[in-house]
C-alpha positions in Angstrom: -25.8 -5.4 110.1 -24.3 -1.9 110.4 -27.8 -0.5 109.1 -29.7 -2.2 111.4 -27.8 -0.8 114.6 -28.3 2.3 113.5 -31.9 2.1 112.6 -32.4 0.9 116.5 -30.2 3.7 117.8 -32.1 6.1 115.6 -35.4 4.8 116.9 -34.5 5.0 120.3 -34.5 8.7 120.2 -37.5 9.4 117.4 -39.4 7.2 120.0 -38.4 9.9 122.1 -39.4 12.5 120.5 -42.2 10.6 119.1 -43.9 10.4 122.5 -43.3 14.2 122.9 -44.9 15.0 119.8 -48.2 12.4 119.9 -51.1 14.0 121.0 -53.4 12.4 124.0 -52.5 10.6 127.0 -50.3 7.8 126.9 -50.1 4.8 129.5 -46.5 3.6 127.8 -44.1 3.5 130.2 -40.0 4.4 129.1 -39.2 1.3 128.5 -42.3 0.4 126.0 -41.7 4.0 124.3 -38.6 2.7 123.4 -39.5 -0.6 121.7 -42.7 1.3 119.7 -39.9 3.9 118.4 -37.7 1.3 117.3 -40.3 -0.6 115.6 -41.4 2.9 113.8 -37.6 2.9 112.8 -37.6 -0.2 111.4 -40.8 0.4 110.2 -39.6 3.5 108.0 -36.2 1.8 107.0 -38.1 -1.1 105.7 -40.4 0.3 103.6 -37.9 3.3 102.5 -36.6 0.0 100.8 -39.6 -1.4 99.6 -40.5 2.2 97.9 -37.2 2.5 96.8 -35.7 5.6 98.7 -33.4 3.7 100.6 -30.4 1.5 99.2 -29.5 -2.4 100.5 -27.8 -1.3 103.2 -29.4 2.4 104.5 -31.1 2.8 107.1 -34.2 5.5 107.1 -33.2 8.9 108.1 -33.7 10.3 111.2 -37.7 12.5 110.3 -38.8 9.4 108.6 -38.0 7.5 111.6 -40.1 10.1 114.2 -43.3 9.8 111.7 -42.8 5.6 111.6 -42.8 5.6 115.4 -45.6 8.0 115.5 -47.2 5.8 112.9 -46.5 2.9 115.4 -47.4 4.5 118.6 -51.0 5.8 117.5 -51.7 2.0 116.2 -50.4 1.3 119.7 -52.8 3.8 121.3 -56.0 2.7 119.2 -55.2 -1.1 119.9 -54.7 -0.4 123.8 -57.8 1.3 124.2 -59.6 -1.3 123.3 -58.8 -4.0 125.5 
């Protein structure tokens, strides 16, 4: 349970940062930043454990959560555009 506070925390800010280091223009308000750089959090945490890099109860470190949310905000930005 700890882990999973912490990968939201985490992706919070690499949402953040995320954002700031996606390039293009981006119609994602704050609040929808947020949520994508959670979900690239969990994302990276996830599959750190599928891979095996990350025990039962780690979550995924703090540059492997940046590149899942950037993973998750250019899916975001190619699904977006076209609708």
């Amino acid at each position: 349970m700890w882990s999973l506070i912490v990968a939201i925390v985490v992706g919070f800010v690499a949402g953040l940062i995320a954002r700031a280091l996606h390039p293009g223009d981006d119609k994602a308000g704050f609040l929808m930043t947020t949520v994508l750089g959670i979900a690239g959090s969990l994302l990276a945490t996830y599959a750190g454990r599928l891979l095996g890099l990350y025990g039962e109860n780690s979550a995924a470190g703090f540059i492997a959560s940046i590149i899942g949310a950037i993973i998750i905000l250019f899916i975001y930005n190619m699904l977006s555009k076209k609708s």
